[in-house]
Structure formats: structure tokens, C-alpha cells
N, CA, C and O atoms as CSV, one atom per row, in Angstrom:
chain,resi,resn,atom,element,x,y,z
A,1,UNK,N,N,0.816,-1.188,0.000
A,1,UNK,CA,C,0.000,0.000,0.000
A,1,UNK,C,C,0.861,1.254,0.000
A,1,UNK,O,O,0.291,2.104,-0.684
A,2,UNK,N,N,1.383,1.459,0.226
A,2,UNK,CA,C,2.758,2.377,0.728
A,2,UNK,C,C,3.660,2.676,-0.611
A,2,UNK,O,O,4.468,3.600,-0.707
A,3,UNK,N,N,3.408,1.868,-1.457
A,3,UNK,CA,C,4.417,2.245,-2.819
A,3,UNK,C,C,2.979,2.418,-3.844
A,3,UNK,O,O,3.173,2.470,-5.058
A,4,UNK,N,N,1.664,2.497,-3.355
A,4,UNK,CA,C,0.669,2.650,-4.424
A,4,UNK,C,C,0.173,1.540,-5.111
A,4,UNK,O,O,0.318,0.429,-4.601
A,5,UNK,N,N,-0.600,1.709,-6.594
A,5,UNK,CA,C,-1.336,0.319,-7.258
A,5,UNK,C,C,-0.126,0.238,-8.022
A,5,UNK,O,O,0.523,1.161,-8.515
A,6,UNK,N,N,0.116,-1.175,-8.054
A,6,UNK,CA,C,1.713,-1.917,-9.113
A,6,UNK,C,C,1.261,-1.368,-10.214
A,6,UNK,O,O,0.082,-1.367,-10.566
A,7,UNK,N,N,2.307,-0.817,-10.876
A,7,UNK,CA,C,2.350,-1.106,-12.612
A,7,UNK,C,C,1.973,-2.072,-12.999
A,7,UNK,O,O,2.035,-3.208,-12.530
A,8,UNK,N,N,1.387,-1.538,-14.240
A,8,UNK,CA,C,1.214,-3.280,-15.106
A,8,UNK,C,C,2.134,-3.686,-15.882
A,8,UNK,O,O,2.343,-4.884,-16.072
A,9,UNK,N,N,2.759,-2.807,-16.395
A,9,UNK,CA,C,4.446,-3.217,-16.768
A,9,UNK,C,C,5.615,-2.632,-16.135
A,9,UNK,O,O,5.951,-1.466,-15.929
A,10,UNK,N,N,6.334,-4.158,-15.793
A,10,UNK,CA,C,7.449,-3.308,-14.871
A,10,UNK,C,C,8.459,-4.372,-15.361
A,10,UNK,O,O,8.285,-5.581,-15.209
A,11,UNK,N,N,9.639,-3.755,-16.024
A,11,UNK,CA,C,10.716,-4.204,-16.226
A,11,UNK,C,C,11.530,-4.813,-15.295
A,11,UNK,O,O,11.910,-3.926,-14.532
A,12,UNK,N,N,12.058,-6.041,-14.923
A,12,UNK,CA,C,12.984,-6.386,-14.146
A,12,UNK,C,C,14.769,-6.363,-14.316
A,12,UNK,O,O,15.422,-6.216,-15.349
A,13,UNK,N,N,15.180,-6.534,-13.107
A,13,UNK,CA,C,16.851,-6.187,-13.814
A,13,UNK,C,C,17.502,-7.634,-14.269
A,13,UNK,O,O,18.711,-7.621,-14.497
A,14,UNK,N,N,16.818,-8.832,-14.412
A,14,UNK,CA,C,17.448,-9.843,-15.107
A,14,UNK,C,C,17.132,-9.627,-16.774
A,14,UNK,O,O,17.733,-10.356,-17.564
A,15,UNK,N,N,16.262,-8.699,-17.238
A,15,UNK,CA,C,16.067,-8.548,-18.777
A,15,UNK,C,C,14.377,-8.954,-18.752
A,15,UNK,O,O,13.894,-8.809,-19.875
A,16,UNK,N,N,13.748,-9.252,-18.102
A,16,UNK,CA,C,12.403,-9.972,-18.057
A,16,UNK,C,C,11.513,-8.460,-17.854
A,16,UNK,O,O,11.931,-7.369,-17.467
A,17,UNK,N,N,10.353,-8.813,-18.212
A,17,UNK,CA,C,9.299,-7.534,-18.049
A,17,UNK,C,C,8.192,-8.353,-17.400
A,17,UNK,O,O,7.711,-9.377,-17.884
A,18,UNK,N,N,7.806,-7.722,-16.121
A,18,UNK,CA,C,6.732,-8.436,-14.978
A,18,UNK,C,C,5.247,-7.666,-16.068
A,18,UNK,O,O,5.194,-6.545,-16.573
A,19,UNK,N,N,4.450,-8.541,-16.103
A,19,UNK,CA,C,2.820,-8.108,-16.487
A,19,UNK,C,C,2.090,-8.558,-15.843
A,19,UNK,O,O,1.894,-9.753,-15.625
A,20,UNK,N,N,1.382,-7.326,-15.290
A,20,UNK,CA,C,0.048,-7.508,-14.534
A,20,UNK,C,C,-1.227,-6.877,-14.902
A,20,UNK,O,O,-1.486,-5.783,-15.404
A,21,UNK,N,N,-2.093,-8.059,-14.442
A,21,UNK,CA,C,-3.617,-7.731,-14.685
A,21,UNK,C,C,-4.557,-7.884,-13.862
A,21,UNK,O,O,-4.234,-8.362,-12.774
A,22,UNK,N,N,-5.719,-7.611,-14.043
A,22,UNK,CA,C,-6.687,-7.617,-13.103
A,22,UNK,C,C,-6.158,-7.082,-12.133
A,22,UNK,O,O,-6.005,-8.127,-11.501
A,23,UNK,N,N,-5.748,-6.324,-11.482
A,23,UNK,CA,C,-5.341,-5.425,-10.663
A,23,UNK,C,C,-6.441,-4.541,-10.228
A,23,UNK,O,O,-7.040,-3.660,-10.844
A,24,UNK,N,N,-6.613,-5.157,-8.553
A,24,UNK,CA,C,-8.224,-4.641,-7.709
A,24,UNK,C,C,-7.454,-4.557,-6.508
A,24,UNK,O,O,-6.304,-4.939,-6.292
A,25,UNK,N,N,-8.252,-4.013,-5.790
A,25,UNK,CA,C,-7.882,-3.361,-4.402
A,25,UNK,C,C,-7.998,-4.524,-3.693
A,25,UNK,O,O,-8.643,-5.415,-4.247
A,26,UNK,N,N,-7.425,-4.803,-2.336
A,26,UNK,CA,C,-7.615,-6.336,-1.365
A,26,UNK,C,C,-7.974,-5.428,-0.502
A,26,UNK,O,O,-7.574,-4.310,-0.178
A,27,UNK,N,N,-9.334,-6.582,-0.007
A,27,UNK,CA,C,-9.915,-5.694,1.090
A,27,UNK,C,C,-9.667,-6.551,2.416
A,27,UNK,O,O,-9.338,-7.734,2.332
A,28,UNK,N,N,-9.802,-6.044,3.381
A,28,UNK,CA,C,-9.651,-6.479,4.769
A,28,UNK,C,C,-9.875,-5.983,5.934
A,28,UNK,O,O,-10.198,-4.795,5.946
A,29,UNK,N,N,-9.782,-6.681,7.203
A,29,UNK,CA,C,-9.815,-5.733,8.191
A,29,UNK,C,C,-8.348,-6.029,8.976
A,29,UNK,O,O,-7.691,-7.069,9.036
A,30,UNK,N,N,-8.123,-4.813,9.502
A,30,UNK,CA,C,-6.285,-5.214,10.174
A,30,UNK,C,C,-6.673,-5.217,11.380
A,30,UNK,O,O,-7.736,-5.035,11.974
A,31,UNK,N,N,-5.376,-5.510,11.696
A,31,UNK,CA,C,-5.768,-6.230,13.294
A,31,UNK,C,C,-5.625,-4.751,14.211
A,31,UNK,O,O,-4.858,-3.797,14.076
A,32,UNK,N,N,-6.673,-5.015,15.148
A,32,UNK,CA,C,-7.035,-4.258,16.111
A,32,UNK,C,C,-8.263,-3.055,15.541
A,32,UNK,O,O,-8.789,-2.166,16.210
A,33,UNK,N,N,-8.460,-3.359,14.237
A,33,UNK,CA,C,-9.935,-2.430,13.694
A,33,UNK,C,C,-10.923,-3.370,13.552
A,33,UNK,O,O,-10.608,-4.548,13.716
A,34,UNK,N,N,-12.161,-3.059,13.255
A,34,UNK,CA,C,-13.292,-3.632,13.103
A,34,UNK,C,C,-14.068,-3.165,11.347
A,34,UNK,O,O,-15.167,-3.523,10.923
A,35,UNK,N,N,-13.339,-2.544,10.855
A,35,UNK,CA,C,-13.448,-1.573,9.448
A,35,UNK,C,C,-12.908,-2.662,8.805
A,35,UNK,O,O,-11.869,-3.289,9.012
A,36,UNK,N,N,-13.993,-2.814,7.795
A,36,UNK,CA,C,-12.863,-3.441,6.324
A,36,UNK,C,C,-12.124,-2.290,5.678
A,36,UNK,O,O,-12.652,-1.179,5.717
A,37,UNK,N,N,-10.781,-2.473,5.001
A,37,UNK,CA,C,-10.119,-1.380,4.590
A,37,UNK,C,C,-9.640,-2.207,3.392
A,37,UNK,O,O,-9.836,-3.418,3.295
A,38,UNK,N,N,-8.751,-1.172,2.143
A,38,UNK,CA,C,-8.489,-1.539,1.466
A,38,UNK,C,C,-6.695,-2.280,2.681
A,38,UNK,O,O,-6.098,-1.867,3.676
A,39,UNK,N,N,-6.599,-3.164,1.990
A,39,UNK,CA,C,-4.952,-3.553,2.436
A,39,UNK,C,C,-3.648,-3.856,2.064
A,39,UNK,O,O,-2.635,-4.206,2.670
A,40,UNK,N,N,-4.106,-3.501,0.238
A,40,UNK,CA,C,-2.875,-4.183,-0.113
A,40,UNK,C,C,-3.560,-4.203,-2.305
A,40,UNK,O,O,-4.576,-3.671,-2.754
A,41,UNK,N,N,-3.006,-4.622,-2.703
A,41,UNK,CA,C,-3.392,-4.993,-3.688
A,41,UNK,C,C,-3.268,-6.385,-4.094
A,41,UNK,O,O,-2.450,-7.108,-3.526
A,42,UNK,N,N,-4.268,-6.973,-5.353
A,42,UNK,CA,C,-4.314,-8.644,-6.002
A,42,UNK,C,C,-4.367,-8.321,-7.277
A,42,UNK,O,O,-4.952,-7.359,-7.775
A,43,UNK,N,N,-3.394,-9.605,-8.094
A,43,UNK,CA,C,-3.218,-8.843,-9.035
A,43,UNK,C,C,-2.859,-10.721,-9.992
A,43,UNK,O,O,-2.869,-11.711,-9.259
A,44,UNK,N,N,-2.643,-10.881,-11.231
A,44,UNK,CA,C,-2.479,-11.873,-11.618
A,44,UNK,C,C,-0.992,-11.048,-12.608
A,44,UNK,O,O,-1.022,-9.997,-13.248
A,45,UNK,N,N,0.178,-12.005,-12.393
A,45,UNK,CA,C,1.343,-11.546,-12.991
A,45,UNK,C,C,1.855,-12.476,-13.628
A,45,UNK,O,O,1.670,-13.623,-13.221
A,46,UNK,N,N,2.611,-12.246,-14.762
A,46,UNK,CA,C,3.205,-12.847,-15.837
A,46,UNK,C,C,4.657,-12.439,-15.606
A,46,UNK,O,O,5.045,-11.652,-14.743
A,47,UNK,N,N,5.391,-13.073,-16.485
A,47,UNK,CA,C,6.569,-12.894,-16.479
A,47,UNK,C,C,7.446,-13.018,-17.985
A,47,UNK,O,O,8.260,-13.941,-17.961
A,48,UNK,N,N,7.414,-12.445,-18.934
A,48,UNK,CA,C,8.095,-12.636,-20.299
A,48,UNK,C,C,9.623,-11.347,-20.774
A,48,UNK,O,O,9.894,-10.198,-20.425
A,49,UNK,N,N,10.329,-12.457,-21.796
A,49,UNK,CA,C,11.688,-12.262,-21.707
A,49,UNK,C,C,11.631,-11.276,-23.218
A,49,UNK,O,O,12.223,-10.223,-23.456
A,50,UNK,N,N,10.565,-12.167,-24.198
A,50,UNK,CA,C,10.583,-10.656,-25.265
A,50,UNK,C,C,10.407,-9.496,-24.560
A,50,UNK,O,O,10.021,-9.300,-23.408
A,51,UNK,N,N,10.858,-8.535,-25.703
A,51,UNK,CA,C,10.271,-7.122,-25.896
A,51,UNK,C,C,8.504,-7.223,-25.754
A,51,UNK,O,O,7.731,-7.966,-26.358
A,52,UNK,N,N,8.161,-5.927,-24.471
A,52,UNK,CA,C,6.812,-6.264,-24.502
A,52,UNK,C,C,6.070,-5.424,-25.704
A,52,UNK,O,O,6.279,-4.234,-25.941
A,53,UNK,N,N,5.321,-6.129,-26.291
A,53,UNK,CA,C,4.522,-5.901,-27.474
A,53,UNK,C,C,3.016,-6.003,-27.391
A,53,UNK,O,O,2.766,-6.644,-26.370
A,54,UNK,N,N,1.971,-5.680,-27.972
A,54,UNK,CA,C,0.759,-6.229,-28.125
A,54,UNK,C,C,0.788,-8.014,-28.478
A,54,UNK,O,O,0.032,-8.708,-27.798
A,55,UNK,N,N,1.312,-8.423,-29.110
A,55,UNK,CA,C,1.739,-9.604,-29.221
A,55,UNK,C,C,2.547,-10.399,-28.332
A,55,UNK,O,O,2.229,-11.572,-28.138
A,56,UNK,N,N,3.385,-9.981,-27.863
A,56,UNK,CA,C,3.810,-10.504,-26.117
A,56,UNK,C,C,3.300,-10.673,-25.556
A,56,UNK,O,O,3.174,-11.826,-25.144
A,57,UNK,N,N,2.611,-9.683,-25.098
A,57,UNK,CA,C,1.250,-9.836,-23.976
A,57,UNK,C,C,0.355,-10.005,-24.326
A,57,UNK,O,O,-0.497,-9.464,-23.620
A,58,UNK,N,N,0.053,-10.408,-24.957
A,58,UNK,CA,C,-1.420,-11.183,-25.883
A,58,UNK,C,C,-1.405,-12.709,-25.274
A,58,UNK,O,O,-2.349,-13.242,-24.691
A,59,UNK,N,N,0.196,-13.435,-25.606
A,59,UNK,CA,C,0.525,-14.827,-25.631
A,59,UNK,C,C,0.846,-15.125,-24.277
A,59,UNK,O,O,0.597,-16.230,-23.795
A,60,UNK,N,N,1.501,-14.007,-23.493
A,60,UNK,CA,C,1.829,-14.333,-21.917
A,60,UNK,C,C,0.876,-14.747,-21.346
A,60,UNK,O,O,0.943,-15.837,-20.778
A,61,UNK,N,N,-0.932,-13.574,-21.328
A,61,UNK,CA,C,-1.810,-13.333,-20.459
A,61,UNK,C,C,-2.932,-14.676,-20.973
A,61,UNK,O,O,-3.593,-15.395,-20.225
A,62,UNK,N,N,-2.865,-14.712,-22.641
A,62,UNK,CA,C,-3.724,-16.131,-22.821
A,62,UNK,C,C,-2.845,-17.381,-22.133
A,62,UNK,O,O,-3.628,-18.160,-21.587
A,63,UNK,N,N,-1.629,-17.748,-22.016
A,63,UNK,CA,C,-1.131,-19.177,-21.642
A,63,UNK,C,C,-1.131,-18.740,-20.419
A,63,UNK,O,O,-0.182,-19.494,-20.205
A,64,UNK,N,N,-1.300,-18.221,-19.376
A,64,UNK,CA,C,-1.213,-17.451,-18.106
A,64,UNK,C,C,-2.873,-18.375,-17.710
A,64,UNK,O,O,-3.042,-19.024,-16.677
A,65,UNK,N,N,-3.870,-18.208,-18.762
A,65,UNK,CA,C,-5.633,-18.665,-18.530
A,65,UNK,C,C,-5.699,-19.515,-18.990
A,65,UNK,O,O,-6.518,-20.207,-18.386
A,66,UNK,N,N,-4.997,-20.400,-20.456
A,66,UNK,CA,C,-5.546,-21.376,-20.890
A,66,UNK,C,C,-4.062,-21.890,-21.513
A,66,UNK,O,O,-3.061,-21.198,-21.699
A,67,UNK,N,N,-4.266,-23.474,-21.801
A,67,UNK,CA,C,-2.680,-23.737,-22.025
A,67,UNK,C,C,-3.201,-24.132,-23.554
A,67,UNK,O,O,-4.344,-24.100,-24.011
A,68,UNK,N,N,-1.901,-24.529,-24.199
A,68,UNK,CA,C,-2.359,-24.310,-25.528
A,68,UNK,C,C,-2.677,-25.677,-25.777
A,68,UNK,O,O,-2.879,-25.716,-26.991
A,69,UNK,N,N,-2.872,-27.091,-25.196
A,69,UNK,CA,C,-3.679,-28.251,-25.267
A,69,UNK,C,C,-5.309,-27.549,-25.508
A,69,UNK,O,O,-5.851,-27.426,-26.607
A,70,UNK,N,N,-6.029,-27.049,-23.870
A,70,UNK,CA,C,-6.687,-26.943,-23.647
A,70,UNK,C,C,-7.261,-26.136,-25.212
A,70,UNK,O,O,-8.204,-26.484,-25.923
A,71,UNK,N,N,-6.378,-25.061,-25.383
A,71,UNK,CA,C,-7.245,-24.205,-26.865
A,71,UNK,C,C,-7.489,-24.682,-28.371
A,71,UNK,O,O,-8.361,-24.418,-29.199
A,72,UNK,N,N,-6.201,-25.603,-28.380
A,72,UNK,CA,C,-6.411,-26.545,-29.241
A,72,UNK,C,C,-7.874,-27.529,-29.222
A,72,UNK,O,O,-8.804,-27.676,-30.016
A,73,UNK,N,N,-7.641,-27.918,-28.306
A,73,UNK,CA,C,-9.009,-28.910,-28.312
A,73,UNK,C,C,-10.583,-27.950,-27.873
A,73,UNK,O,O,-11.694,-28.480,-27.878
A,74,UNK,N,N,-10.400,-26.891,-27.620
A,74,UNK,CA,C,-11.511,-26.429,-27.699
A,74,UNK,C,C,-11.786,-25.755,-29.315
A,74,UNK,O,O,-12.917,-25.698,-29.798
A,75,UNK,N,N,-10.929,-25.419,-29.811
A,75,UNK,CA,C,-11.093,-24.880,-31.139
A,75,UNK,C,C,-11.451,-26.291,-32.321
A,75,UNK,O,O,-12.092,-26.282,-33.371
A,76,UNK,N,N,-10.737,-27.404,-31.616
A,76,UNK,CA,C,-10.779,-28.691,-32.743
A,76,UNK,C,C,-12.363,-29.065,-32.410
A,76,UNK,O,O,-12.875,-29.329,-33.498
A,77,UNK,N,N,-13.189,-29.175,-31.522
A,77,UNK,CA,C,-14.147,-29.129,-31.227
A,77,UNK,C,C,-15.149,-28.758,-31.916
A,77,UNK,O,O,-16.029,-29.423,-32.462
A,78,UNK,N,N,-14.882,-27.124,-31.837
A,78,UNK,CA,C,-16.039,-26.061,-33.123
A,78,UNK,C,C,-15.915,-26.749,-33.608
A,78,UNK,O,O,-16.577,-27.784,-33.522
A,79,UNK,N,N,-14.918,-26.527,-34.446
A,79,UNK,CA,C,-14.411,-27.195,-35.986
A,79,UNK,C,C,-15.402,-28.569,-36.380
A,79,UNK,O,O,-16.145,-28.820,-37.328
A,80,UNK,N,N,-15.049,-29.219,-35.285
A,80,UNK,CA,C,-16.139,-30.450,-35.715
A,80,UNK,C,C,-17.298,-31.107,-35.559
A,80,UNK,O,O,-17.732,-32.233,-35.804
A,81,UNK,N,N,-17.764,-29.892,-34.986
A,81,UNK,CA,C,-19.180,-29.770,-34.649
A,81,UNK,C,C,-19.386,-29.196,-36.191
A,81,UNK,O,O,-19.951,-29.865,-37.056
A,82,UNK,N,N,-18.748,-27.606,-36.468
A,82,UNK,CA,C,-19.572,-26.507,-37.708
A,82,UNK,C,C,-18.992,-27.586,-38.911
A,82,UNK,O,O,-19.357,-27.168,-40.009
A,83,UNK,N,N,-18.300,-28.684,-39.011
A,83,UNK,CA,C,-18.252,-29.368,-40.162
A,83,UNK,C,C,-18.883,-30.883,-40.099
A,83,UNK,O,O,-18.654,-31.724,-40.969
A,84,UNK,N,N,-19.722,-31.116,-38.929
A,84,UNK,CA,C,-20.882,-32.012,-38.818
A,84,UNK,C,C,-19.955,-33.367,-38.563
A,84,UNK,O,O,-20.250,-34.562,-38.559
A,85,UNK,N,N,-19.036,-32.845,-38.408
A,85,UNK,CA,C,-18.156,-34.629,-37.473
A,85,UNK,C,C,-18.437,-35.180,-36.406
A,85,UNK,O,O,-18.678,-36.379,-36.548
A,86,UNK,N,N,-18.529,-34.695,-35.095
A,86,UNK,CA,C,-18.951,-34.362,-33.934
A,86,UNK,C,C,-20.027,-33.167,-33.489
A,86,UNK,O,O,-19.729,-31.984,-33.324
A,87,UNK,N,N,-21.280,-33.729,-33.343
A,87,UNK,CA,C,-22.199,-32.513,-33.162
A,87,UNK,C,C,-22.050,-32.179,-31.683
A,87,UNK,O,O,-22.502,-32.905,-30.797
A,88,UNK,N,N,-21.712,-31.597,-31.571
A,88,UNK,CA,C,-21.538,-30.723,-29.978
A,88,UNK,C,C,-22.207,-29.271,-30.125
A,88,UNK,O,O,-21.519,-28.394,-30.647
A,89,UNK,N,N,-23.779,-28.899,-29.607
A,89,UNK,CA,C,-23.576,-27.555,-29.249
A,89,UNK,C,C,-23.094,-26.765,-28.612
A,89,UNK,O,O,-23.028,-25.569,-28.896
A,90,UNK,N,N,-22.423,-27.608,-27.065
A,90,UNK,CA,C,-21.863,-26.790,-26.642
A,90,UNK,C,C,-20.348,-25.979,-27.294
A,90,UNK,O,O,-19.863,-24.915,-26.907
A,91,UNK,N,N,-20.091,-26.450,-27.855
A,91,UNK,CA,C,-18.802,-26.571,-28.717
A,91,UNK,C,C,-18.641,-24.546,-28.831
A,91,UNK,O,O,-17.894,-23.758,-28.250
A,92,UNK,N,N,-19.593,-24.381,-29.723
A,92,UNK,CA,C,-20.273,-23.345,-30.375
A,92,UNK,C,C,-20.264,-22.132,-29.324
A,92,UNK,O,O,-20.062,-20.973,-29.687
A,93,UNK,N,N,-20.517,-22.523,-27.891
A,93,UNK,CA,C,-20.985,-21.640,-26.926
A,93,UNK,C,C,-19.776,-21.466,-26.317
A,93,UNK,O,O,-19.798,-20.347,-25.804
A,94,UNK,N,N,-18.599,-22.075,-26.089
A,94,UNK,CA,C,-17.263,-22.214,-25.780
A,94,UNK,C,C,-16.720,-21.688,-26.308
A,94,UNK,O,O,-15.913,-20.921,-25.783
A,95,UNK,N,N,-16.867,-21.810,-27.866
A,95,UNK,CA,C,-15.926,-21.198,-28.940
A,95,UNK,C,C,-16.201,-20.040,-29.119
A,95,UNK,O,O,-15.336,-19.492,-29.801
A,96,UNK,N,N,-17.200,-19.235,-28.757
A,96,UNK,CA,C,-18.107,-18.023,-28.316
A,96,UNK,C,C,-17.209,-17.326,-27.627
A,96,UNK,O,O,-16.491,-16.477,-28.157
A,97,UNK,N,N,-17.162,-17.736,-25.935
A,97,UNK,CA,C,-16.491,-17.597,-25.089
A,97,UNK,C,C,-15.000,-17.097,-25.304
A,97,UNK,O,O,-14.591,-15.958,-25.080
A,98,UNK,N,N,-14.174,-18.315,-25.845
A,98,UNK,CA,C,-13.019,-18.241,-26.419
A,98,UNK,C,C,-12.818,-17.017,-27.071
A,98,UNK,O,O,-11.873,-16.299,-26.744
A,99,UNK,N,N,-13.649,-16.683,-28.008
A,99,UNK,CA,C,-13.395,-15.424,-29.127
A,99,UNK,C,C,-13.106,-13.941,-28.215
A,99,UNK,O,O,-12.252,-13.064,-28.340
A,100,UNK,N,N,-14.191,-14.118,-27.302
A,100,UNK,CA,C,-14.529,-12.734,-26.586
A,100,UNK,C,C,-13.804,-12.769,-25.467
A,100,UNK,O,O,-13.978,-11.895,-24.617
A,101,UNK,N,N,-12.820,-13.842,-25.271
A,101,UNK,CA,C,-11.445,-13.974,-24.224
A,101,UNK,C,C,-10.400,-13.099,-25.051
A,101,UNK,O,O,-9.879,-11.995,-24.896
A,102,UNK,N,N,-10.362,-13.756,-25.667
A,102,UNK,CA,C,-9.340,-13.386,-26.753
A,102,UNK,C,C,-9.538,-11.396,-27.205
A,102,UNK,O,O,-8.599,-10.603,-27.271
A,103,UNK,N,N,-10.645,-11.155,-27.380
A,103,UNK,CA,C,-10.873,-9.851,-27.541
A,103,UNK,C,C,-10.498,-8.641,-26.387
A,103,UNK,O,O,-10.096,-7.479,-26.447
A,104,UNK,N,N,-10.837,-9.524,-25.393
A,104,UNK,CA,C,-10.815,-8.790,-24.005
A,104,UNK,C,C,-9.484,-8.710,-23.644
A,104,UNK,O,O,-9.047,-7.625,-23.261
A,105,UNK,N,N,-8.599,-9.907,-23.716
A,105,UNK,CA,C,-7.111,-9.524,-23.887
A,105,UNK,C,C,-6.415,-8.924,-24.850
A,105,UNK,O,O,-5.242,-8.740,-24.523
A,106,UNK,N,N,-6.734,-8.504,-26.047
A,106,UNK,CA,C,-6.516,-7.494,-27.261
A,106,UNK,C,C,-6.861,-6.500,-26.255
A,106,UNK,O,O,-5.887,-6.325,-25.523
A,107,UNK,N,N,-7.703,-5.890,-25.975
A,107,UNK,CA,C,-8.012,-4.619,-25.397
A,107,UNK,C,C,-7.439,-4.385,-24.059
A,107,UNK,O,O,-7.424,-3.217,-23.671
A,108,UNK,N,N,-6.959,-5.314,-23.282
A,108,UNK,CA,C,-6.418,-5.459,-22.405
A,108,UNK,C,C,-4.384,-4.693,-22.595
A,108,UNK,O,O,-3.780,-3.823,-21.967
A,109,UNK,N,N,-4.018,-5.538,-23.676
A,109,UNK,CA,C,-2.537,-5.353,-23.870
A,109,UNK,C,C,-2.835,-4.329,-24.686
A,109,UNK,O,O,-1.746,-3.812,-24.937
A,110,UNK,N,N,-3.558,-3.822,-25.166
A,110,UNK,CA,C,-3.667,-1.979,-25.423
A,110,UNK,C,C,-3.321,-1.105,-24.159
A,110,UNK,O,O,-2.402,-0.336,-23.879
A,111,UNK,N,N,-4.429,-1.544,-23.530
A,111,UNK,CA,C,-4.525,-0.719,-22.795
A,111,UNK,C,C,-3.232,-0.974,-21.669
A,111,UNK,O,O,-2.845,0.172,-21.441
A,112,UNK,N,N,-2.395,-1.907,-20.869
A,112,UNK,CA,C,-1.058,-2.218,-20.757
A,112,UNK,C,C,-0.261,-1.451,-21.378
A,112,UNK,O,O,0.138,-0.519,-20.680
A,113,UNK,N,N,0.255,-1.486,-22.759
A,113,UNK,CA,C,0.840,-0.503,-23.192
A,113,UNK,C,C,0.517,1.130,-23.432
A,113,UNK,O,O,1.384,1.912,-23.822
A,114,UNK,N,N,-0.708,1.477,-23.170
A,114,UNK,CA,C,-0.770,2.867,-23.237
A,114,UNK,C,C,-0.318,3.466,-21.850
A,114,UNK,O,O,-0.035,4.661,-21.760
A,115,UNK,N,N,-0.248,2.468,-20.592
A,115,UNK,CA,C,0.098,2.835,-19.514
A,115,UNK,C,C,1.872,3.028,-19.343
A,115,UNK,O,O,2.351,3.527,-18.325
A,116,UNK,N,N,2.407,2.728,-20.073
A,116,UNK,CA,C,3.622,2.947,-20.170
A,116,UNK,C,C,4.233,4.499,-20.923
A,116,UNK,O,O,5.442,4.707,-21.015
């Protein structure tokens, strides 16, 4: 609390650049109050050795949520549901999901880099 809300990009001195997201206030009560207070900050952090880019942090913050098995097989899924191999609707509603993950972290590593 005392040094403020973390950057979302913060360069380290081994060559690595720390990325953070979702960055919200932690609430609590400290000892000897009865007040919830803010106490600290929570935050989900990455760690990558490229140059940070929209594309850096695109790939950090998606394998950070989903590994690339998991996206694979959710994308092979659609696929073979919308080409009638495997009918899965849910497939469709996932792959939904997926898209507008993916969007939200585009707008996300914008907005990351405009803070710099």
C-alpha cells in the first residue's frame, strides 16, 4: 500500500518484463480495527523475456488462462461440430467464449501498453 497500485508493466533487472492484470484493491480488516479497509493490492502476474509488445502480452496473459492443449481442443471441437463430425452444441458456446477472451485480452494489452 505504501508504494501505491503496481504497474502493469514493470521491467525487471534480469532482462524480463513483470505483467500484470486484473489489478483490484484487497480488502480487509487489520488487526485491532473492526473496518474493512483496502490492504494491499491482487493482481495476476506474468513474467516474459521478449520485448513487450501487443503480441507478447497477448501470448503471456492467454497461456497465463488457458494452455495451448486446452485451446487446441476447444477450437478442434467447433471445428467439428460446424463441419458435422462431432455434433456438440456446446462446442459453439465455448468457442463463443473463447473469441470474446481473446478480444478482451486485445483490449487489455492496449490498454497495458498505453500505460507505459
Amino acid at each position: 500500500m505504501e508504494h501505491g497500485k503496481p504497474a502493469a508493466l514493470e521491467h525487471d533487472n534480469d532482462g524480463s518484463t513483470i505483467i500484470r492484470y486484473n489489478i483490484e484493491p484487497e480488502m480487509g480488516v487489520k488487526e485491532g480495527e473492526s473496518e474493512e479497509t483496502q490492504i494491499g493490492w491482487m493482481c495476476h502476474e506474468v513474467r516474459i523475456w521478449d520485448k513487450p509488445t501487443k503480441a507478447s502480452i497477448k501470448k503471456a496473459v492467454i497461456r497465463d488462462v488457458i494452455d495451448e492443449s486446452a485451446e487446441f481442443a476447444l477450437v478442434n471441437a467447433y471445428n467439428s461440430h460446424a463441419l458435422g463430425i462431432e455434433i456438440n452444441p456446446d462446442a459453439v458456446d465455448e468457442y463463443k467464449e473463447y473469441l470474446q477472451f481473446r478480444a478482451d485480452v486485445d483490449a487489455l494489452a492496449v490498454e497495458i501498453l498505453d500505460e507505459v
